[in-house]
C-alpha positions in Angstrom: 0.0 0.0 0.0 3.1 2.3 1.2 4.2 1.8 -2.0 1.4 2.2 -4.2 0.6 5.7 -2.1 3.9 6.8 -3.0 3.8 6.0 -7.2 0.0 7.7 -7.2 1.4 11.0 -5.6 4.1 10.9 -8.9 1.5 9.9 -11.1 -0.9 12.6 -10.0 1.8 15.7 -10.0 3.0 14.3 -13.8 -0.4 15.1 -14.7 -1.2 18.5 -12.8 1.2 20.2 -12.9 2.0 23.5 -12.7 -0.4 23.5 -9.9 1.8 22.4 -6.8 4.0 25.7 -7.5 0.7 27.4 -8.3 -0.9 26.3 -5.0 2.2 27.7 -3.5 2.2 30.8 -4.8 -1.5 31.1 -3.6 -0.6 30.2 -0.1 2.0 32.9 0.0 -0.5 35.0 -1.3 -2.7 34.0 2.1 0.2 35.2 4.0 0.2 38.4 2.8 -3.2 39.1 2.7 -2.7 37.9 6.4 -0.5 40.7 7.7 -2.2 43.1 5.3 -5.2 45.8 6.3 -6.8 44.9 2.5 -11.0 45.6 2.9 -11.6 42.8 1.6 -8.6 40.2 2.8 -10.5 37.7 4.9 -13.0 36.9 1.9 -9.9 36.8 -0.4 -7.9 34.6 2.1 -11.0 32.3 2.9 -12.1 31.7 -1.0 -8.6 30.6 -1.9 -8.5 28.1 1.2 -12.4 27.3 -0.5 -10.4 26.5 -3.8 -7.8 24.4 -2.3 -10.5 22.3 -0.2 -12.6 21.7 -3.2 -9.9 21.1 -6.0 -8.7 18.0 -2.9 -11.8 16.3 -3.1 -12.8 16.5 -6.4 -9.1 16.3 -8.7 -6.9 14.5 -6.0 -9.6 12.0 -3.8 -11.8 11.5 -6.8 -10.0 11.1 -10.0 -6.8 10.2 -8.6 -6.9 8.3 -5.7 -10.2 6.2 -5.6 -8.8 3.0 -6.5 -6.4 3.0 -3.3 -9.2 2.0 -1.3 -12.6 3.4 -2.9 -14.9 3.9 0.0 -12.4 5.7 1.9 -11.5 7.7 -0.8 -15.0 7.8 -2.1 -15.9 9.7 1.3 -13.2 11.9 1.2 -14.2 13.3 -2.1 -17.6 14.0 -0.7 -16.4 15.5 2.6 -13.6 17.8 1.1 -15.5 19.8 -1.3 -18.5 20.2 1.4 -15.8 22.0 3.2 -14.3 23.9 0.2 -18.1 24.8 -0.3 -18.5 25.9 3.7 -15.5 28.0 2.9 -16.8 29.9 0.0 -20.2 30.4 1.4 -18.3 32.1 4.4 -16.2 34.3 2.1 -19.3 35.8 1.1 -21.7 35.9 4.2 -21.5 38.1 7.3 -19.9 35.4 9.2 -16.4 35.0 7.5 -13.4 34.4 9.6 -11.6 37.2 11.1 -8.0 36.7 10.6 -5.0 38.2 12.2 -1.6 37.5 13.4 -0.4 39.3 16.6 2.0 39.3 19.6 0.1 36.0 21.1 1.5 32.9 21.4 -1.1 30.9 19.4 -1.2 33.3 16.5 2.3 32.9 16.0 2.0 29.5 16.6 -0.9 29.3 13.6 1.9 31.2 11.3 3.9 28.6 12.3 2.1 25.9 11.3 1.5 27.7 8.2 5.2 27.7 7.6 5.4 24.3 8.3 3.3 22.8 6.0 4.1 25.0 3.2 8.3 24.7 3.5 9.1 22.0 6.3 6.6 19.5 5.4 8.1 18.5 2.3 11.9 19.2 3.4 11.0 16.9 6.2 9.9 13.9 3.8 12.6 14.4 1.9 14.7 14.0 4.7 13.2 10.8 5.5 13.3 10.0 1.8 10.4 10.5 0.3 11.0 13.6 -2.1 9.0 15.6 -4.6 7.3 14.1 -7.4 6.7 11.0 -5.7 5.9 12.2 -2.0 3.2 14.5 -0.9 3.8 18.8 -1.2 1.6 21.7 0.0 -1.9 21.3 -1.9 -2.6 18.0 -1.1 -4.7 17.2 2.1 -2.5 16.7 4.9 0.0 19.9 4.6 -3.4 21.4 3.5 -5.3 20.3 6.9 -2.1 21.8 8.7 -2.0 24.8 6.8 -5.9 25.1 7.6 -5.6 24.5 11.1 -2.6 27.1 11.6 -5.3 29.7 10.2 -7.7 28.6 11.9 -5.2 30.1 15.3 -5.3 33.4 14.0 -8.4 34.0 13.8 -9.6 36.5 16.5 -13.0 35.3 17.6 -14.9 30.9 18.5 -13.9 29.1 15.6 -17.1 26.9 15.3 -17.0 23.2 15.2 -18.8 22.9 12.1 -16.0 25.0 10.3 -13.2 23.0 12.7 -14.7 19.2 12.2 -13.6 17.9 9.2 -10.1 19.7 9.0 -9.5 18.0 12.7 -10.9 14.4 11.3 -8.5 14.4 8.5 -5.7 15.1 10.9 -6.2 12.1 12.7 -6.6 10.1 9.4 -2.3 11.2 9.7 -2.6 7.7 12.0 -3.2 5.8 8.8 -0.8 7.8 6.6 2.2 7.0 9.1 1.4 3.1 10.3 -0.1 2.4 7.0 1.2 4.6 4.2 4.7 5.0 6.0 4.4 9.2 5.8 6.4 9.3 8.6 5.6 13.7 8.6 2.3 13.1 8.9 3.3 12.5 13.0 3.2 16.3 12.5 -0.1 16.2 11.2 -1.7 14.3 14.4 0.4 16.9 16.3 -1.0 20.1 15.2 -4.6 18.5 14.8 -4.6 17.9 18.7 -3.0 20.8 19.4 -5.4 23.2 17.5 -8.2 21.4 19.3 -7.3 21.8 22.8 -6.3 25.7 22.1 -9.6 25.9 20.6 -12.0 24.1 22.2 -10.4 23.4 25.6 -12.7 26.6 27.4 -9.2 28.1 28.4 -8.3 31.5 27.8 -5.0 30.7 26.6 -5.6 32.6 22.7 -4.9 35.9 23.9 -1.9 35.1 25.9 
């Protein structure tokens, strides 16, 4: 299976690209839409995390990956466009994510995880010795759920579970990639996903600290 994974991910950038560097470009343009005062950056910054969430589901889960194991797959590309679609349905409604980084420890921690998944996630796998085409990159779901999940710490009010649920689910699907798949980064994945729950839904006032 470990092996298999590994061969679709090559298969799958052959085919698509240029859009791992475009996805990376989009992301930095997150970032600086983050520390900007633009009217309109959280819509901006909340469609394009829409656009990653749906293009997951419906290009990666569904025409790429379905014959790894179908069901699982098969729900995946149902549940990852629903949140893509709960993304760009909050991009243009009243209740759209405030985001901002500041001087508190879990905002920087959120940029950090942002970092992470975009630069460290893949230099990690490499390390370990999986490396670009034929290991996962920024764009595809796990450095995507961290990505999500390191916004999702900057934002400045409750983070509701329905936004939070599926992002948190896949991170613990990161038990499958690492004792089944052999993606050893994906440790990282269970990490942050734990993390961003207790920060956010532990009742502690620990966000503005």
């Amino acid at each position: 299976m470990s092996e298999k994974f590994f061969n679709l991910m090559g298969n799958y950038h052959n085919k698509v690209e240029p859009m791992p560097y475009i996805f990376i470009i989009l992301a930095l343009l997150i970032i600086w839409f983050l520390f900007s005062k633009h009217e309109y950056k959280n819509s901006i910054i909340t469609s394009i995390l829409g656009l990653f969430w749906c293009w997951n589901g419906l290009v990666l889960f569904t025409m790429h990956s379905a014959y790894l194991a179908p069901i699982t797959y098969a729900i995946q590309g149902i549940l990852f466009p629903l949140q893509g679609i709960i993304f760009l349905y909050l991009a243009t409604s009243s209740k759209n994510l405030n985001y901002q980084v500041n001087n508190s420890f879990v905002s920087k921690l959120g940029f950090f995880m942002m970092f992470f998944a975009l630069f460290l996630y893949p230099i990690t796998g490499n390390i370990l010795g999986h490396s670009y085409p034929n290991a996962p990159v920024f764009g595809e779901p796990c450095p995507l759920t961290i990505f999500t999940l390191g916004l999702f710490l900057t934002v400045t009010h409750k983070v509701s579970y329905k936004i939070y649920i599926i992002p948190f689910l896949w991170s613990l699907m990161g038990f499958v990639a690492v004792f089944k798949l052999k993606v050893m980064t994906d440790i990282f994945e269970i990490i942050f996903g734990l993390l961003s729950f207790y920060i956010l839904f532990s009742g502690k006032n620990i966000r503005e600290k």
